[in-house]
SERO-4910 file (N, C-alpha, C, O; in steps of 0.05 Angstrom, whole numbers):
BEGIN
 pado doro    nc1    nc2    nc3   cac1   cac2   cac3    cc1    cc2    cc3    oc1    oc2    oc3
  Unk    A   1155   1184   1988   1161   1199   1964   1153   1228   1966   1148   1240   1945
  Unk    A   1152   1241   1987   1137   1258   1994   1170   1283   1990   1161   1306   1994
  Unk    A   1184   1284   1988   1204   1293   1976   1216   1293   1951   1240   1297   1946
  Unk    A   1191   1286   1933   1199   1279   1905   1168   1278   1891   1155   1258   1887
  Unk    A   1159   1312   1884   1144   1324   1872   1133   1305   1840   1135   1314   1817
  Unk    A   1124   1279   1847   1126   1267   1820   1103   1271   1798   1105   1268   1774
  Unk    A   1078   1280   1814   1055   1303   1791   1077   1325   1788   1095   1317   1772
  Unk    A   1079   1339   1794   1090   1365   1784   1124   1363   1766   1137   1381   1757
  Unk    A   1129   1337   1765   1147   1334   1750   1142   1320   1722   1151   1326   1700
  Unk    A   1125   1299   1728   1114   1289   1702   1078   1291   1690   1068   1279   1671
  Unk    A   1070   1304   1703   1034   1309   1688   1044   1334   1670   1032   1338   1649
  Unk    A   1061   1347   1677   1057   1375   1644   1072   1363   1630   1081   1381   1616
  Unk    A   1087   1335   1620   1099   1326   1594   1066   1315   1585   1046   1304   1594
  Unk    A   1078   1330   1552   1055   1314   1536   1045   1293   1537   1060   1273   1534
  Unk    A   1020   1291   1540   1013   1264   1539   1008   1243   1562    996   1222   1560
  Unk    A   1018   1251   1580   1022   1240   1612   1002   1247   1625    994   1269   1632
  Unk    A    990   1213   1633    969   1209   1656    975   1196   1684    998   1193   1693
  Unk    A    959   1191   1693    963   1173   1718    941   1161   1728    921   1174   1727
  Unk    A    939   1140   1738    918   1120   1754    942   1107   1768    966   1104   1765
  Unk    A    911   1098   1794    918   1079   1819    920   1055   1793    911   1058   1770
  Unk    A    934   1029   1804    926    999   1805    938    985   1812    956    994   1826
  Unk    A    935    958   1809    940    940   1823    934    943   1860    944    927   1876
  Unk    A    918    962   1867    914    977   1902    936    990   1906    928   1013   1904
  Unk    A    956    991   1910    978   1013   1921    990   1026   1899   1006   1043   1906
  Unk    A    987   1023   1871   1009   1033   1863    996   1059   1842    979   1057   1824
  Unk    A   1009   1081   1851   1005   1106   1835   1014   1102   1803   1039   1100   1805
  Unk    A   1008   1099   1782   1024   1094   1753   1019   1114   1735    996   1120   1729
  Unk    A   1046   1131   1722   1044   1147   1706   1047   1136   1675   1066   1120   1671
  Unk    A   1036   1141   1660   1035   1128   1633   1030   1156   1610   1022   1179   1615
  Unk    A   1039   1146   1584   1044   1160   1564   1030   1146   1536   1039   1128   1521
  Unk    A   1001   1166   1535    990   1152   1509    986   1114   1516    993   1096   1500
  Unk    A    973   1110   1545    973   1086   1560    991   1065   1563    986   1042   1569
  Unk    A   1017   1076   1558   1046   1060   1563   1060   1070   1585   1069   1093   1585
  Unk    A   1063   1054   1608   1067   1069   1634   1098   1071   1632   1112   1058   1616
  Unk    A   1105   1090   1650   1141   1095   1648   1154   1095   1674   1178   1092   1677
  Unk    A   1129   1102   1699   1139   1096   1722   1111   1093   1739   1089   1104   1735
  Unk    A   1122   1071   1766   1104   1070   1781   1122   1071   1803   1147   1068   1803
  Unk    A   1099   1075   1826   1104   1083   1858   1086   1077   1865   1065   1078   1851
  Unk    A   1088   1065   1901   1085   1056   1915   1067   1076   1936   1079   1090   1953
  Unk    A   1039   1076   1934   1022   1091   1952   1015   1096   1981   1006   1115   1993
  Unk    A   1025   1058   1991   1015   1052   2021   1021   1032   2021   1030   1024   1999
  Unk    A   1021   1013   2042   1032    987   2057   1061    991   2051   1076   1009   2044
  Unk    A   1062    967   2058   1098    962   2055   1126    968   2053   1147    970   2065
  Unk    A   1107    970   2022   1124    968   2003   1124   1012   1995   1128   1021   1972
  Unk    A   1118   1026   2017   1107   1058   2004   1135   1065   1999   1155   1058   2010
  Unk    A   1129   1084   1974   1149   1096   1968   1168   1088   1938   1172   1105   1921
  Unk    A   1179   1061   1937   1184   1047   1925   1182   1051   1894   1161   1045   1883
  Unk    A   1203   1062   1879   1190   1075   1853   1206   1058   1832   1230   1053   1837
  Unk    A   1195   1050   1810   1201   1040   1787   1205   1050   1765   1199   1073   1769
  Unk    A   1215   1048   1732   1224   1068   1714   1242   1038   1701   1253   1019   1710
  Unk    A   1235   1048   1675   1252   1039   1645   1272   1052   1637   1269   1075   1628
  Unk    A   1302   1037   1639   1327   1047   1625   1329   1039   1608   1316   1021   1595
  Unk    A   1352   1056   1603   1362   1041   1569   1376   1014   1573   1389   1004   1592
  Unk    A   1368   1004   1542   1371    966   1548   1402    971   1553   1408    961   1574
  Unk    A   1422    983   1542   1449    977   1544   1454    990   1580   1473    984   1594
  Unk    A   1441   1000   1583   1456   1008   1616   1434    998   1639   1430   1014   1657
  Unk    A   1415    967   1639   1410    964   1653   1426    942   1674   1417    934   1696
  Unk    A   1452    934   1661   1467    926   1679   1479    936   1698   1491    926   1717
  Unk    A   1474    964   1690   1491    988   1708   1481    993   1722   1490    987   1744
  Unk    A   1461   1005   1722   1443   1010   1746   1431    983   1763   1421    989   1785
  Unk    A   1433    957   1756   1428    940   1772   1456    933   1786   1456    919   1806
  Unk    A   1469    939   1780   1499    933   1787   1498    958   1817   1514    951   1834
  Unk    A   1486    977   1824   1485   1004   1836   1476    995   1865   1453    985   1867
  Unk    A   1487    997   1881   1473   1000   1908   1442   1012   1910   1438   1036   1905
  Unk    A   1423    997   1916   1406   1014   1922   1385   1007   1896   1362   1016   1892
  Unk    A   1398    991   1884   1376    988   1850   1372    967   1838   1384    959   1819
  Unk    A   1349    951   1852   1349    923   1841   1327    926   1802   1319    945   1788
  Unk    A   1324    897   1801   1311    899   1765   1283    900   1779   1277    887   1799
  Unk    A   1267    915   1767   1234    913   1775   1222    888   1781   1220    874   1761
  Unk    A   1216    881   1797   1189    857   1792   1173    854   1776   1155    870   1774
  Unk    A   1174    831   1756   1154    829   1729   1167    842   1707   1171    828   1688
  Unk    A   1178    875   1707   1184    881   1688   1218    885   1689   1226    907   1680
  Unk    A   1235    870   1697   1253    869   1694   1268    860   1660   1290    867   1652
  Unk    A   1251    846   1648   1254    830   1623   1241    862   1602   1232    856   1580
  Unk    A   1241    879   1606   1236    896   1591   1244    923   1600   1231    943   1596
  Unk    A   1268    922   1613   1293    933   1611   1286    961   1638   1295    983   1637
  Unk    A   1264    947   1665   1262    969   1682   1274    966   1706   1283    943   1704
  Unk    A   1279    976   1729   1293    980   1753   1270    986   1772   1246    986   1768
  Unk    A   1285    989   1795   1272    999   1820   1289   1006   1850   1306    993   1861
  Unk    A   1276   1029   1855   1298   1027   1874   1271   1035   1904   1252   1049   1909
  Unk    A   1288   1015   1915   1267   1008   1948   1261   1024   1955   1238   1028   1961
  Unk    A   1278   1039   1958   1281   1063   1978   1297   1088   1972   1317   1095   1984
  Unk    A   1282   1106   1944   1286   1119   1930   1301   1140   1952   1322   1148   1943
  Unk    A   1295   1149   1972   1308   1177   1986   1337   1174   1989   1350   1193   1996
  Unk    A   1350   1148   1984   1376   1142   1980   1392   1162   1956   1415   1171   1955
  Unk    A   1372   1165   1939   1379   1189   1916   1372   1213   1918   1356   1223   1933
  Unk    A   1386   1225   1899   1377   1260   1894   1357   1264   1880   1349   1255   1858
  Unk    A   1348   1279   1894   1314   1289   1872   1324   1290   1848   1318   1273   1832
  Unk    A   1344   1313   1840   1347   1314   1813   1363   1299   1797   1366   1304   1773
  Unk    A   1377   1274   1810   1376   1252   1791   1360   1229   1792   1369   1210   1781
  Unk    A   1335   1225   1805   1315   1213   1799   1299   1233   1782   1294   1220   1762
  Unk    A   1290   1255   1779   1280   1267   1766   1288   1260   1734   1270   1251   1720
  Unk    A   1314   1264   1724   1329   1259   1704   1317   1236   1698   1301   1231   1680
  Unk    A   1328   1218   1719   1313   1184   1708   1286   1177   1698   1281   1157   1684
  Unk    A   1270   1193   1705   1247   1190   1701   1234   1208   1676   1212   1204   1664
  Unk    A   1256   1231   1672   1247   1241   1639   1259   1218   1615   1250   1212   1593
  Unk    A   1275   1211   1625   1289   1190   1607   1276   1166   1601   1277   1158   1578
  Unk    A   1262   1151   1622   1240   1137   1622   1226   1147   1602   1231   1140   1579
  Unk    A   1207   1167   1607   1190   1180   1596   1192   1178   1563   1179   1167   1545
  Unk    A   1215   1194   1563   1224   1192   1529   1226   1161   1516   1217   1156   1493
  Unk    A   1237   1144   1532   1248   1119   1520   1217   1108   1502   1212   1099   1480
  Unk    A   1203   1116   1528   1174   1101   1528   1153   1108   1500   1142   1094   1483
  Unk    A   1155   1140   1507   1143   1155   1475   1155   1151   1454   1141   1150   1433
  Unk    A   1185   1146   1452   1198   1131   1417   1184   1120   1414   1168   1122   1395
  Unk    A   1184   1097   1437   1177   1069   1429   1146   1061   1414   1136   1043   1400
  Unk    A   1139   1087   1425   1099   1085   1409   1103   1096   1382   1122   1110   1374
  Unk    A   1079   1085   1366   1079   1094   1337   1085   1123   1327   1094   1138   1345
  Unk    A   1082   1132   1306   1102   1151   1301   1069   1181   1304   1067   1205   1310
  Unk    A   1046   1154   1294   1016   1170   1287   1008   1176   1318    997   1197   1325
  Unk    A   1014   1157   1337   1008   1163   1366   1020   1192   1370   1007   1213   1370
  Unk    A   1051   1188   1374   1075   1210   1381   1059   1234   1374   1050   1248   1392
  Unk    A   1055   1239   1345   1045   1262   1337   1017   1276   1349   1010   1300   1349
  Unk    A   1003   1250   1360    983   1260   1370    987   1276   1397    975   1297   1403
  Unk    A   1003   1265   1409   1012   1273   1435   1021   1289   1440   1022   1298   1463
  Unk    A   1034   1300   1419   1050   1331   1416   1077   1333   1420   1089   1354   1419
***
């Protein structure tokens, strides 16, 4: 992932943190609702995950290159193996979109806190 600036694309949106867990996986989260994770070491490195919208996750699983997340497939996320298959700036895109889907989805008293 080293071609895909993912602090410097998502730590200055409001509200956006990040921790290690599960051991490999870098996770960015919003007001502690994560929106994307990646893959730090072994294997599986690189490997980045993200929440679409419920109506177009047939689409993007339908996509070369984009299977449904592991675990969180049932709550409408993706993944793609081997993200360098894409353009920075439309994984970038994907991942503000994530982002947003994720902050609706929190209370309205959270949102506001967050800015």
């Amino acid at each position: 992932m080293d071609e895909y600036p993912l602090d410097a694309w998502l730590l200055p949106l409001p509200g956006v943190s990040r921790e290690f867990k599960w051991g490999n996986d870098l996770v960015y989260s919003v007001a502690a609702k994560m929106f994307a994770v990646t893959c730090i070491e072994g294997p599986d490195i690189g490997r980045l995950s993200f929440k679409v919208e419920d109506e177009r996750f047939l689409e993007f699983t339908d996509r070369a290159g984009i299977v449904p997340a592991p675990y969180l497939a049932r709550a409408r996320w993706v993944m793609l193996p081997h993200p360098g298959e894409f353009e920075a700036d439309w994984i970038r895109e994907r991942l503000l979109i994530s982002y947003q889907l994720v902050r609706a989805k929190l209370p309205k008293r959270v949102q506001a806190m967050v800015g």
